[in-house]
N, C-alpha and C positions, 0 to 999 in steps of 0.2 A: 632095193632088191631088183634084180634083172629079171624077166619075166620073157615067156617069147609070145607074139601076142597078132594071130594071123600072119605066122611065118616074118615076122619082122622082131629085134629087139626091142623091148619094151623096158621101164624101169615104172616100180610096183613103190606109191609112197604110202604110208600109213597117217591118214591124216582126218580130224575131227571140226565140226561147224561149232565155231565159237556162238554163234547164237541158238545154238541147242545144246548145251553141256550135257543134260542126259542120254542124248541116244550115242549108242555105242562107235564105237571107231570105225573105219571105212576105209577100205582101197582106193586110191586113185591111178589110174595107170596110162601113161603118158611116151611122148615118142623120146626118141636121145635128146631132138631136142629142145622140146619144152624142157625137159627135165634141165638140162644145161642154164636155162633162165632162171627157173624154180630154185637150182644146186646157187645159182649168183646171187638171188635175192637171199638165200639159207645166210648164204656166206655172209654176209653184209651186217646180218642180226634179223634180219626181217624174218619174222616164224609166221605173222598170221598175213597171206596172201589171199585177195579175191580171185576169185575162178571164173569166169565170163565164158558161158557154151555157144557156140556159134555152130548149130547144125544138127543132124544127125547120122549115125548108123557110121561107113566109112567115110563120110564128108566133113565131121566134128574137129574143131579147131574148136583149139583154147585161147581165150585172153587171160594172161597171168599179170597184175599189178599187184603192187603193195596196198593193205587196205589201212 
């Protein structure tokens, strides 16, 4: 889902921590292009990817690998 997110495009995913199956779904919302990395590993078959946060506030970089 496209999101706009501090006047930038954003893409809004709906995604859940495997090591918590009870707590409910969660937003993750990302730039074009992480999202583009995220959309390649999707493509591939990879669904459960690690999230690695590098920072905060507007300085936050993502590390996206397969886990």
């Amino acid at each position: 889902m496209d999101v706009e997110f501090d006047r930038k495009k954003s893409i809004r995913y709906t995604v859940t921590d495997p090591n918590e199956p009870d707590q409910p779904e969660k937003y993750f919302t990302v730039s074009k292009r992480i999202s583009a990395l995220i959309d390649t590993y999707l493509a591939e078959g990879r669904s459960i990817l690690k999230i690695h946060r590098i920072g905060a506030g507007k300085d936050t970089q993502y590390a996206i690998t397969p886990a």
